[in-house]
C-alpha positions in Angstrom: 0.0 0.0 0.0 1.7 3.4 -0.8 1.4 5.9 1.6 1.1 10.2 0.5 3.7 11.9 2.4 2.7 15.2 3.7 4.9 18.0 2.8 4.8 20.3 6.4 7.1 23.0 5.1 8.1 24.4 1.7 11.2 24.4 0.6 13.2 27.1 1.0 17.1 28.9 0.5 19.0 30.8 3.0 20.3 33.5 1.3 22.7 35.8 3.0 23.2 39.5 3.0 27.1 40.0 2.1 25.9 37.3 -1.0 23.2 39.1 -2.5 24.2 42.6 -4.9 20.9 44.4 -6.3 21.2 45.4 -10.3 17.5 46.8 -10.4 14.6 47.6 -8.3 11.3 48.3 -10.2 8.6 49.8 -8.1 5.6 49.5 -10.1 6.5 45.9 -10.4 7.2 45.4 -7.0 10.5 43.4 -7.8 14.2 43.9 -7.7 16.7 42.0 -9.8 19.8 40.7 -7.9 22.9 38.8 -8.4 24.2 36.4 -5.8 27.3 34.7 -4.9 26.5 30.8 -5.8 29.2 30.1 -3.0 27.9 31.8 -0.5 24.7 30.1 -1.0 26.2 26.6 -0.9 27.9 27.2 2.1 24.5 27.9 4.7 22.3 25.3 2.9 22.4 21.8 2.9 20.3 19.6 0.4 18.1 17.6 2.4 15.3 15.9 -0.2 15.6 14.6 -3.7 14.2 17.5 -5.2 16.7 19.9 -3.6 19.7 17.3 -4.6 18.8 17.8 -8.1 18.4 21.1 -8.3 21.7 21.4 -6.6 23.3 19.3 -9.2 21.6 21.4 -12.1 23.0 24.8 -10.4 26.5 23.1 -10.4 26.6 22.0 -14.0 24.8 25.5 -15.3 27.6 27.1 -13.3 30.1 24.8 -14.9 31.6 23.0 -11.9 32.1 20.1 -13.6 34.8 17.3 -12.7 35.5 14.8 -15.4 37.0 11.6 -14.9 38.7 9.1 -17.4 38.2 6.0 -15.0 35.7 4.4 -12.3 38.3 4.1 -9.7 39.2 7.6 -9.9 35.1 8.3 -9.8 34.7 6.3 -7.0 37.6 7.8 -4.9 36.6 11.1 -5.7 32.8 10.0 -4.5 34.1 9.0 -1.0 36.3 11.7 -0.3 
């Protein structure tokens, strides 16, 4: 029998101050445009469902940290370091 898993909080994403620089603000619109440090971000949250995994691994590769490796050894050491 499957059982529905209630979700009791959204997700969400610490952002911190010192990370986030403010390009535009429009007022009307009631929005601000911002760039932030993708460091910074990593650094005060840690994934903690599947979907949050995945989406951290699709904000690695469109920010090209990508590690590429030529054998399964050096995969696997690299894995459990």
């Amino acid at each position: 029998m499957r059982k529905e898993i209630k979700q009791e909080q959204q997700a969400k994403v610490t952002i911190p101050l010192k990370a986030m620089r403010c390009l535009y603000g429009n007022p009307k619109e009631k929005k601000i445009v911002c760039e932030i440090d993708w460091s910074a971000i990593k650094s005060v949250n840690e994934p903690t469902t599947v979907d949050e995994m995945v989406m951290e691994g699709r904000m690695e590769y469109f920010a090209g940290e990508l590690k590429g490796f030529e054998s399964t050894r050096e995969l696997m050491d690299d894995l459990n370091s």
